[in-house]
N, C-alpha and C positions, 0 to 999 in steps of 0.2 A: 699459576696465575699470580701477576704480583703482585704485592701488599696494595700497592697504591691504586689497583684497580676499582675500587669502592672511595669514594672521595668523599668528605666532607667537612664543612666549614673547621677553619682553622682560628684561632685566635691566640695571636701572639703576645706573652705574660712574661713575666717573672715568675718560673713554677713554683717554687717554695713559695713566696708571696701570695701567688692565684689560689693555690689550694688553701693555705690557712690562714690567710686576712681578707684578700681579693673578695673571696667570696662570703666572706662574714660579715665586715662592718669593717668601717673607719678606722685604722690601726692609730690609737695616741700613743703607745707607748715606742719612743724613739729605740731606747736601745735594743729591741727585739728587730726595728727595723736594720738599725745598724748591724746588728749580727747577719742577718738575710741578706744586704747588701755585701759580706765582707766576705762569705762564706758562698753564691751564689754568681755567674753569670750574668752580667747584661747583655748578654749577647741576645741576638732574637731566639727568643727558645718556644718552641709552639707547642697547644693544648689541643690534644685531636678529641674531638666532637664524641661525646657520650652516646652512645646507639640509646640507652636507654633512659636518654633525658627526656625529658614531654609525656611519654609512654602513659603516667600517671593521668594525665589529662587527657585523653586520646579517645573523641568519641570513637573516629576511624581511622584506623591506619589499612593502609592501602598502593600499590607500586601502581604508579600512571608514565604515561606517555604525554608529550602536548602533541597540542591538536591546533591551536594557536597563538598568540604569544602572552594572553591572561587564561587562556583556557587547556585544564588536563581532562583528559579520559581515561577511568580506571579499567586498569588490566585485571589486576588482583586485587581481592579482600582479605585482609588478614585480620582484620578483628574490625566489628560494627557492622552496621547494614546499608550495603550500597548495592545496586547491581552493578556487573559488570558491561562499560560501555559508558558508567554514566560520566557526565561531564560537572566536572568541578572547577571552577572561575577563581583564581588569584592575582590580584589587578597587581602588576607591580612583582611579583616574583620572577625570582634570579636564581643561579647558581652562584656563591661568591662564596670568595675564601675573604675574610678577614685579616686586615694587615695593622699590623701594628702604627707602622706610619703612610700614608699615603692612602690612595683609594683603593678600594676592594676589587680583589682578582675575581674578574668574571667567566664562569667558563658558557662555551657556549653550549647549547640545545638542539641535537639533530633527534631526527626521525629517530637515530639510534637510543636514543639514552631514557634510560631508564630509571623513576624517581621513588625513593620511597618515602611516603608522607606520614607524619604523623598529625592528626588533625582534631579539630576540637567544633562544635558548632556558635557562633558567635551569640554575643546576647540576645540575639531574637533569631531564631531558627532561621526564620524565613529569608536574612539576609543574607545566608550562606554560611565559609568555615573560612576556618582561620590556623595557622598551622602554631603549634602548642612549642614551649621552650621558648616566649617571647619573639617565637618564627625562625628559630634556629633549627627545631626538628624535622630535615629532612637530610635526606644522604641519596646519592648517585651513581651512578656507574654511565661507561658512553658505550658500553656493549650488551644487546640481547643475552650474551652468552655468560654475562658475571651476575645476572639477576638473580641467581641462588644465591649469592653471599648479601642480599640485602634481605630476601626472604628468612635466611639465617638470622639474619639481627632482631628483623621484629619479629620472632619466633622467641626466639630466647627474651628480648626485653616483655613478649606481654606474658610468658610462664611467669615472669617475676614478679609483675604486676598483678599476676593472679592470686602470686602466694603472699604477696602484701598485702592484698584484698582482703585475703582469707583470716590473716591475721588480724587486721583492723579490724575487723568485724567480730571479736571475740567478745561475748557480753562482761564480763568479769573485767573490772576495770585492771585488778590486781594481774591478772591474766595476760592482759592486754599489753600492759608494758612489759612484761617480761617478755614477751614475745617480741614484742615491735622493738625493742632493747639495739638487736643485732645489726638493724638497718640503717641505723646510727653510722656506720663504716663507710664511708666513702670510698674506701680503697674495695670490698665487697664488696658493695650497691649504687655506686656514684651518686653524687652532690646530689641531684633531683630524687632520688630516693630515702639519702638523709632528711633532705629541707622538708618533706611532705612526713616523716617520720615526726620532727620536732613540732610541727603543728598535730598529729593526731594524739601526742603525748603530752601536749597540754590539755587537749581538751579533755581528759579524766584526770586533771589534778585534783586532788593532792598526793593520789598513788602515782605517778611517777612521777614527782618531788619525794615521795617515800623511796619507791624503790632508787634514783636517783642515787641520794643521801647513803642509802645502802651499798652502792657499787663504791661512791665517792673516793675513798682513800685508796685504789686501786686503780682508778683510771690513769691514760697517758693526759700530760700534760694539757697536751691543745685542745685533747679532747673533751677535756673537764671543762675549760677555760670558755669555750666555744658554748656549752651548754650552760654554766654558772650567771652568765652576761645577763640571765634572762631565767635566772633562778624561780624569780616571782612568777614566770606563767607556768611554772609546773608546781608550784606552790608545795605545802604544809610543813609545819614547825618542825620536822626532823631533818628538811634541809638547809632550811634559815638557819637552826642553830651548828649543823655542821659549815652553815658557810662563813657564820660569824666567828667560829673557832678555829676556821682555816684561812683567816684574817689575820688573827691576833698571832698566829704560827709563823704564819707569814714575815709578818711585822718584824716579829724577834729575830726572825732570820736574816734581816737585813741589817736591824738594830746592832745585832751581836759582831756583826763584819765591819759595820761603819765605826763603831767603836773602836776595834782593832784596829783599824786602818786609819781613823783618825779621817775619816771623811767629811765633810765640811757643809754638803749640798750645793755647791759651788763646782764642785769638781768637771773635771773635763774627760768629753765621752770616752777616751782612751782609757780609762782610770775601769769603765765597765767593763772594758776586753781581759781584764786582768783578773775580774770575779768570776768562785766557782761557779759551777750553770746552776745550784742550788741557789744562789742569792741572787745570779741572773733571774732568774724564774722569779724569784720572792717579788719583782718589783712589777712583773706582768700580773703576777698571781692578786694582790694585793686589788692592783687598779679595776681585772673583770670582776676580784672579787665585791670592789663597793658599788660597779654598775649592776651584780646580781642581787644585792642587799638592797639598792635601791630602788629595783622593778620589783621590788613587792608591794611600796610603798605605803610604809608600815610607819606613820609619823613617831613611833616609839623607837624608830631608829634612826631619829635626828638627830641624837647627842652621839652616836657613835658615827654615824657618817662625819657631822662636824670633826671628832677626833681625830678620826684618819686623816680627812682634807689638813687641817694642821701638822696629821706626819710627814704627810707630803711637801707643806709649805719649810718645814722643817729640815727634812732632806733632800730636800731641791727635786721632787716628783713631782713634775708639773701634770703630768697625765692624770697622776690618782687626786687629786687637788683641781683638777679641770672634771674627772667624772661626777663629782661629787657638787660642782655649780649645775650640773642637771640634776642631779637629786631635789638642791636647793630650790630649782624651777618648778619643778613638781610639787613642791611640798613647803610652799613658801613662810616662812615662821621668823619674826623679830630675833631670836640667838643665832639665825644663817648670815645676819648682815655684819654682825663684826667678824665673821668667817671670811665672805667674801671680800671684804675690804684686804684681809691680808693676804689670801690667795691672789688680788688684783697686782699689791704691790710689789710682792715676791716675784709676780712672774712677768710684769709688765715690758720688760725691755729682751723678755723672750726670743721675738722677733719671728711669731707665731701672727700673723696679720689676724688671723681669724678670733683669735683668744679675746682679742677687750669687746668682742662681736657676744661670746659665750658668757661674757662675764654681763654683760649692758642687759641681755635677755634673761638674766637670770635675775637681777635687781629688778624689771618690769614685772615679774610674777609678785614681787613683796611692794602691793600697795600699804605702804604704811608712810608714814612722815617721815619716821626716822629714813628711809631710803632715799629720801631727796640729795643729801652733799652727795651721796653715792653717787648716785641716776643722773643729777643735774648736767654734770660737764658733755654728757654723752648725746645732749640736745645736740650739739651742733657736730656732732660726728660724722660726717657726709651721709650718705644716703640713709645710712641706720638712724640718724636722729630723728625722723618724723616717730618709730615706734615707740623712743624715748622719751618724746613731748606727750603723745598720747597716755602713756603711764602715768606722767608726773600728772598728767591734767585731772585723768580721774583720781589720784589721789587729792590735788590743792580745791578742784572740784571748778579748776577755770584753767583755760589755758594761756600762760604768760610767755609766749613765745616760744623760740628757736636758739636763743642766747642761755646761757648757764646762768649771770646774774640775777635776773628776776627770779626765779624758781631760787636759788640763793639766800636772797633777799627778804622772800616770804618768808621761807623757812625759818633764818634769824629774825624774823619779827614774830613771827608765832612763839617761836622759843623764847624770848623774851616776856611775850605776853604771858605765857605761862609760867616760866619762875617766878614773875612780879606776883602773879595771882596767890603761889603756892606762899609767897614772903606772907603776906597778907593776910593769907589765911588765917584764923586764931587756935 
């Protein structure tokens, strides 16, 4: 039988990117992207559909037939409670492959073909189901006679579902994470097995921020890097301070190359294809390192987040210098504004549209006075200035328009008034 006799949805990526940015967060750090662009295909390169994505979520998994073109009737139950016969309603389902550019490849629906669901009951039972993996969890076949290889799949994905189960459910917190440790592996357990791993490993922190800290100096790269981002939800001080101290590692590691090299922060991207992958690394490492120093937020790590964001401004890291204005947002404090002021200047002609975006929402968390010359010019920033006037208003405690000079203008009259006062004073 051939491989491609079992079908399902396709989505066309950049692999190296899809598995370790795609699917994490927002990638800032350029040069790791340039590495993946230089080193990788743009060709269309497709991601074949996890059997065992959604499974985690799956009241019922089930192989149906349609019956007519929003309505299926299950053949088989493989896990949950349905009789066989009954009819299950999907307004709007399709067979599609997902195309990278263009409209999605539809296949069509005979009498033949055979589906298998994985399904979930929607927020109120009684409106019906919904299929799990954000509606990507089903797979097909267009012959009676390949229905074992989908029987096959949700066989094997609910055993592993089960032994995930099993494991989550170990009372010992300490337990717990050693165990659910393994699932972490994408390449073993696929993506939807990790992401449901990193939530149940939060929820007994600070044992797995312990155990964590414990693996730490042995993990691969991406995979620290991936968990670190979000330090703070697995919490307790054995891995804050391993992650503060593989910061300052960090640092020196790029410190001691730039030095040699007489690197300027100025320099051009070419200049990074030339660094060993150790100091390449130092500048990825560095950047998840201050967004996982930061999701703990811990307002005692305002003077070292501050620090960093100046190594950055100092070595031309705009990335670890841009993580650190969401710290600032979170944790808004009069010593972040002359911070942001120089991260603003440094990296203003970027040519990053979104950056004076990140910088204007981070001055709005710091109602103080002093943030006015900051805040002020961002009034008339097209669309984003209406959130700009709102800040400045509840700090002046009136709102003097859409223009930068009155908000300006107070400000140097306030300041005024208040030197005068302080002259005065005896």
């Amino acid at each position: 039988m051939p491989r491609s006799a079992m079908r399902r949805r396709t989505i066309f990526v950049n692999m190296g990117a899809y598995r370790k940015l795609n699917r994490i967060f927002r990638v800032y750090v350029w040069p790791c992207c340039l590495l993946l662009s230089a080193t990788i295909s743009f060709a269309k390169l497709a991601y074949r559909g996890d059997y065992r994505g959604g499974i985690l979520e799956a009241d019922l998994v089930a192989i149906v037939v349609q019956e007519s073109p929003d309505t299926f009737r299950v053949e088989e139950v493989l896990l949950g409670s349905a009789d066989k016969s009954t009819s299950i309603n999907l307004p709007g389902f399709r067979l599609f492959t997902q195309q990278q550019y263009g409209s999605d490849i539809v296949d069509p629906i005979s009498p033949d073909t055979r589906i298998l669901l994985y399904l979930r009951h929607k927020n109120d039972p009684a409106e019906g189901w919904e299929v799990t993996d954000k509606g990507f969890a089903f797979f097909w076949v267009q012959h009676p006679e390949q229905t074992p290889r989908l029987r096959s799949s949700a066989q094997k994905a609910i055993a592993l579902r089960r032994q995930w189960e099993e494991v989550a459910a170990i009372p010992d917190p300490v337990r717990r994470a050693e165990a659910l440790w393994p699932f972490l592996s994408e390449k073993d357990y696929g993506f939807d097995f990790a992401n449901h791993t990193k939530t149940a490993l939060q929820t007994i922190a600070p044992a797995s921020g312990d155990y964590f800290a414990e693996r730490f100096d042995n993990m691969a790269t991406w995979d620290r890097m991936d968990l670190f981002r979000n330090a703070g939800a697995y919490g307790g001080d054995k891995l804050h301070e391993k992650l503060t101290t593989f910061i300052r590692t960090q640092q020196e590691t790029y410190e001691n190359y730039a030095s040699i090299h007489h690197l300027t922060g100025h320099d051009p991207p070419a200049v990074w294809y030339s660094m060993p992958i150790a100091v390449q690394e130092s500048i990825g490492n560095v950047y998840y390192g201050v967004a996982g120093l930061a999701s703990y937020h811990r307002r005692d790590d305002l003077a070292l987040i501050r620090e960093i964001a100046l190594w950055g401004v100092k070595f031309g890291q705009k990335q670890t210098s841009e993580v650190a204005l969401g710290a600032f947002k979170a944790m808004p404090d009069k010593d972040n504004l002359r911070v942001i002021a120089l991260i603003a200047q440094k990296f203003r002609n970027s040519g990053d549209e979104t950056f004076p975006i990140e910088v204007m929402w981070s001055l709005c968390a710091h109602k103080y006075v002093e943030t006015i010359p900051q805040l002020a010019p961002f009034v008339s920033y097209g669309a984003f200035g209406a959130e700009a006037e709102v800040a400045l208003t509840e700090i002046v405690g009136r709102d003097l328009g859409a223009e930068p000079l009155p908000w300006l203008v107070w400000y140097r009259t306030r300041a005024a008034k208040t030197t005068g006062a302080r002259t005065q004073s005896p």
